[in-house]
N, C-alpha and C positions, 0 to 999 in steps of 0.2 A: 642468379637470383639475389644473392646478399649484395652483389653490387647495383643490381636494378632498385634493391628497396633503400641502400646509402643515398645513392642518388634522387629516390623520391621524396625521403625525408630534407635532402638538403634544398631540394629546388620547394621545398613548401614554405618560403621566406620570400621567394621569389616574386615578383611581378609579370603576369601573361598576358599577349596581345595583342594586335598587329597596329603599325605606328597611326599615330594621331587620337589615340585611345585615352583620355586621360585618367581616368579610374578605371583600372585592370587587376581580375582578381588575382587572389594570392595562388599560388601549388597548393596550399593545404585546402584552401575550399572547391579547388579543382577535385583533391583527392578523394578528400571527406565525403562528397557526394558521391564518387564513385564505391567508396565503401558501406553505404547502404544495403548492398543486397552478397548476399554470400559470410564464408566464415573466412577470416583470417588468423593468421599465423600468431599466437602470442608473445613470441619477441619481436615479431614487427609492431603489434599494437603496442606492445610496453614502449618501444622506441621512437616510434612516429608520437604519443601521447604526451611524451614525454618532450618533444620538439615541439610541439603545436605549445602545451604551457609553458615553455623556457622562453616562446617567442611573446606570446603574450607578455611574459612575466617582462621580460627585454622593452619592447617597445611602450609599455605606461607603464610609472610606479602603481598607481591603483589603473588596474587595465578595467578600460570600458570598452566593452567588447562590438557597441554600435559607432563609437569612433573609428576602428580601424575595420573590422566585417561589414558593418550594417550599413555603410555609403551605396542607397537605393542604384547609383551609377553603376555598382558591380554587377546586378542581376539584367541589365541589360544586354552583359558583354559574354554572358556564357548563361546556358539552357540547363541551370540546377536538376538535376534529378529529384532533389526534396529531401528533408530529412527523415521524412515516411517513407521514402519511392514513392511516393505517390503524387508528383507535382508538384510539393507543397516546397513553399521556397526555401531553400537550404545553404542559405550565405554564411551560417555559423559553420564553421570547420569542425567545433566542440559536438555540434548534431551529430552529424555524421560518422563523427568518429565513435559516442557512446553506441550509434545505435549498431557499428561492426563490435562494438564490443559484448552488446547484448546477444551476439549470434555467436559467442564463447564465453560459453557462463564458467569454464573454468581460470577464465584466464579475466572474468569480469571480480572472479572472488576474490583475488590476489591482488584487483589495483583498490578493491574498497576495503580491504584490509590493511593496508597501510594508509595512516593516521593521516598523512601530510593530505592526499589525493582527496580520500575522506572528506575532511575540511574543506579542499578547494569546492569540490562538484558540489557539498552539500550547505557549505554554509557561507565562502567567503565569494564564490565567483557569482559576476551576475552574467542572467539570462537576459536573453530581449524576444521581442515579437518580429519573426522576421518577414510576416506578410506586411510590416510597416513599422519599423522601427525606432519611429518618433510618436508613437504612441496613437495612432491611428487604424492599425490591424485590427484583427478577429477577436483578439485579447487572449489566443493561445500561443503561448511558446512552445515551437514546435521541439525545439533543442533541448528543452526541459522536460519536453515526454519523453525522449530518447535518454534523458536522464533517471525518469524513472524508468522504462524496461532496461537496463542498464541495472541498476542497482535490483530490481526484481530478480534479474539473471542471477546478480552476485549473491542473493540471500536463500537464494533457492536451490541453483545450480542447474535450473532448466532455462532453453531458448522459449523465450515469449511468443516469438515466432512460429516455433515449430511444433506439433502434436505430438504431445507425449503421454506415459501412462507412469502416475505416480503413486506407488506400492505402499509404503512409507513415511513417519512423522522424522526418520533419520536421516542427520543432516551434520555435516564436518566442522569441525572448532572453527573454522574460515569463514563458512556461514556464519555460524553463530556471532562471529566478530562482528562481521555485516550488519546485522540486525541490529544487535547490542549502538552498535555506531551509529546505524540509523536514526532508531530510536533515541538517541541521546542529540546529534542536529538537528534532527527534527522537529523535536519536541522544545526544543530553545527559540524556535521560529515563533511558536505560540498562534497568532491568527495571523502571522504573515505566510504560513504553511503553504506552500506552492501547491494552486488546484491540479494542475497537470500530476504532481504524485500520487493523488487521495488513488484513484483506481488500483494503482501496481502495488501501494504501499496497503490496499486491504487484500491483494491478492497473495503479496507477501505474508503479512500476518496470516491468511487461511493455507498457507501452505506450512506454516509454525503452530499451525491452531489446539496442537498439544498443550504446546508452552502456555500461549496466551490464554488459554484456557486456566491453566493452573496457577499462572499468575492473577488473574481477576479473581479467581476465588480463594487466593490465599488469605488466611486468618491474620498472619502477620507481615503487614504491605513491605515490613521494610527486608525480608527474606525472600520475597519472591520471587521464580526463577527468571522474568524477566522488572525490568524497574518499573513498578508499580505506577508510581506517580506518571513517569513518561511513555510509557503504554497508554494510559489514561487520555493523556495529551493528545495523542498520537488516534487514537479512536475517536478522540472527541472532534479534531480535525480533517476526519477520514470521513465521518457522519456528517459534515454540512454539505457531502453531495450524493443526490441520492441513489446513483447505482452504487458508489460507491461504497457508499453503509449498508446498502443488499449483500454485494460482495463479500463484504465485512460477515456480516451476520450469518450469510451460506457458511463462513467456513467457521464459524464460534458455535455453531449449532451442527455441524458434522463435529464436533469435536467434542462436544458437548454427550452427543450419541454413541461418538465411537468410547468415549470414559465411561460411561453406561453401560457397555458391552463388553467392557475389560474385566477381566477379574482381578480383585486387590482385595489383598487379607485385608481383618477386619470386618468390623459392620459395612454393611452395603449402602444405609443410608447416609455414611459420608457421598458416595456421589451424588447420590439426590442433592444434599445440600448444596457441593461444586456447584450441581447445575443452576440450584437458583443464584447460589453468591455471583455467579458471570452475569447472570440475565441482568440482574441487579446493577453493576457494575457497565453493561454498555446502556439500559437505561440513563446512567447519568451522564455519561457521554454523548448520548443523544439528547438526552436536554440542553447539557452545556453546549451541544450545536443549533441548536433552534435559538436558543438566548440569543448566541453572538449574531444569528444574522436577521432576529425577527423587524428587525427597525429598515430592512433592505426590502423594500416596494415593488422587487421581482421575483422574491424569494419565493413567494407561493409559487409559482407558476412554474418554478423548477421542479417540481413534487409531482410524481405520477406512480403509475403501478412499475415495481421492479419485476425483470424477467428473469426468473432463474437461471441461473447456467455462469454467471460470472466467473467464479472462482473455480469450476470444475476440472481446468486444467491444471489446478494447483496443489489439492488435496487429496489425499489418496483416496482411491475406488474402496470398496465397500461391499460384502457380501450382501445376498438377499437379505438377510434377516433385519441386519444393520440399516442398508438404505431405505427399505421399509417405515424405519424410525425415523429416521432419516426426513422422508418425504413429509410424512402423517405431522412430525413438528416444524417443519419448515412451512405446510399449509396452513395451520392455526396460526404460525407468527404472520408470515402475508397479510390472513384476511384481517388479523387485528391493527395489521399495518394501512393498511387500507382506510378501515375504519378511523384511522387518525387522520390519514389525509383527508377525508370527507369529511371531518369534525374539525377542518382547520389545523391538523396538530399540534390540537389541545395537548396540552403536557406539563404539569406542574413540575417542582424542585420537591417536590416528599411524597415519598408513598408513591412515585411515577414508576415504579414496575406493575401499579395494580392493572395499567395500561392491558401487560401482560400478561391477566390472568388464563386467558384459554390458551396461549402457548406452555406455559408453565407445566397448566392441567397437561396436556400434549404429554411432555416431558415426564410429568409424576405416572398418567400410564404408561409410557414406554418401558420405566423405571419396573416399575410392578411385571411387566409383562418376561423380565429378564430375570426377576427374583419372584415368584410365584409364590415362594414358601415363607418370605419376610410377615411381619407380624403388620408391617403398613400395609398390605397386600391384601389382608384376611377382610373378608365380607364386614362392612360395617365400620372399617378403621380410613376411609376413605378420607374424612376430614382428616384425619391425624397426618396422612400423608400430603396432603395438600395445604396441611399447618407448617411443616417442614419444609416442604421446598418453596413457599410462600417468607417466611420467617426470614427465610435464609437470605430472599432476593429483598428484602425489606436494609440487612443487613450489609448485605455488597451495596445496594444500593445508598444509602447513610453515609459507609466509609468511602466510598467515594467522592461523593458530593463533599465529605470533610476533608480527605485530601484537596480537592478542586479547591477549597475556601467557600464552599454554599453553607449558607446558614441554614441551620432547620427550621421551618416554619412552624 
């Protein structure tokens, strides 16, 4: 076996094909596609990954990866398996190879945890479209989704693939690297943010939705537990698509519930408040995403009802009590989601959490229904409680729009 897999990595430089053939693919896109389906061995991915970039790195000082993969000649001479398995063309070697990687999420956290790979997958390498290379395709890079379940694997430590049950917001320093890393290439992208990420990268976050939770409603952006400002980025990029910002939202709002049903010394109406400084907080995220793309003539037509369930395999299951709350606020945020899309969504730069009022309200009873005995609670103080978590989302919402640079109106 260690000599079959020397030998597979050497011949991936190689040229195949029987004579008169003049564009003949490489071993590595031979391989790449055969690694689509199944788990492999993590000193073999470290070693073959680690070949497929050296050859790159080898053959262009700046490698353009449709100069030497994307020659339309190649997918003539060999029947791609795809970098989905699914037909779809898979002439990038780099596909095929993240997407065996995302079927060992242990061994995907270990090559996004070192800086150098980091870099490469996230910020320095390019992708192409490989149903058409010169810019005529679908406009999906197939190799760049496989990039992001891929990097979903590494931040999570579950197969994207595979059905799992997540118990848990606990997650290893390796993760957390992941993330931290993510969010920091990512958010340097600004609006050249790769669409093929927005899904994995809100699934990621709702599998972190502890964190990111505590992060948006930290009082002081520049302590909190993830980087305020590139969180920000990073949601406001993840909301110009709309499963995607569902996705998002499912797991800020399980997280938002499960903080509600935690016990922490103290007053109880600090979580009230958490909850509205978040709502507040991806409120302006989702403005700053309707801005950047309102001037795009197709952009409505992307807009429809989201279907729950996105993120479910990402964040932990939930007693009765809990998903209860769970549900009852994630229905008030839909239908007022809704109501935006049917109003064009409408959405100003201040005061745009008032969007949110009936999820909020959702949220202040859920709040009341876990503390019975609080003084917001008691018959009659109803405004009061609804002063607070309203205040609060006023609050997140402001500071963030002043991180972002939005003026107040």
């Amino acid at each position: 076996m260690e000599a079959w897999k020397r030998d597979i990595i050497a011949d991936g430089a190689k040229q195949f094909g029987h004579e008169g053939i003049v564009t003949k693919p490489y071993g590595f896109q031979i391989m790449s596609n055969l690694m689509v389906k199944g788990k492999f061995d993590g000193d073999f991915l470290r070693d073959y990954g680690d070949a497929v970039r050296t050859f790159e790195a080898k053959t262009k000082k700046n490698f353009d990866p449709v100069a030497i993969w994307g020659n339309p000649g190649l997918a003539a001479q060999l029947d791609y398996t795809g970098t989905g398995g699914d037909g779809e063309p898979g002439s990038d070697p780099m596909g095929g190879y993240l997407k065996a990687v995302s079927h060992n999420p242990d061994f995907a956290t270990k090559l996004f945890s070192q800086d150098d790979w980091a870099e490469y997958l996230l910020k320095d390498r390019q992708f192409y479209d490989e149903d058409d290379p010169f810019g005529k395709g679908d406009g999906t890079v197939q190799s760049r989704d496989a990039l992001g379940k891929a990097l979903l694997a590494a931040g999570s430590g579950l197969d994207p693939d595979q059905p799992h049950v997540v118990t848990s917001y606990q997650h290893t320093d390796g993760q957390r690297q992941v993330l931290e890393s993510a969010l920091g290439h990512l958010s340097d992208k600004g609006d050249d943010f790769p669409s093929e990420l927005r899904d994995d990268m809100a699934s990621l976050l709702g599998n972190w939705g502890d964190e990111v939770h505590r992060s948006a409603s930290s009082l002081d952006t520049g302590s909190s537990p993830l980087d305020y400002k590139e969180l920000l980025e990073v949601s406001k990029q993840i909301s110009r698509d709309q499963d995607a910002y569902g996705t998002l939202m499912e797991g800020v709002n399980h997280a938002i519930i499960a903080d509600i049903h935690t016990e922490h010394p103290g007053d109880p109406e600090e979580e009230l408040k958490r909850a509205g400084q978040t709502v507040g907080f991806m409120e302006s995220a989702r403005y700053q995403a309707i801005e950047t793309d309102k001037e795009d003539p197709s952009w409505p037509a992307k807009w429809g009802y989201h279907v729950l369930g996105g993120a479910a395999n990402f964040i932990p299951g939930a007693g009765d009590a809990v998903q209860r709350g769970i549900d009852a606020a994630a229905y008030a945020w839909q239908v007022e989601e809704q109501n935006r899309i049917d109003d064009d969504a409408a959405i100003d730069n201040s005061h745009n959490f008032q969007s949110r009022q009936g999820y909020l309200q959702a949220l202040g009873e859920e709040w009341s229904s876990v503390h019975p005995g609080h003084r917001l609670t008691q018959a009659g103080n109803e405004y009061l409680r609804q002063d607070s978590i309203g205040n609060s989302a006023f609050n997140g919402n402001s500071t963030a729009n002043r991180i972002a640079g939005i003026a107040p109106q």
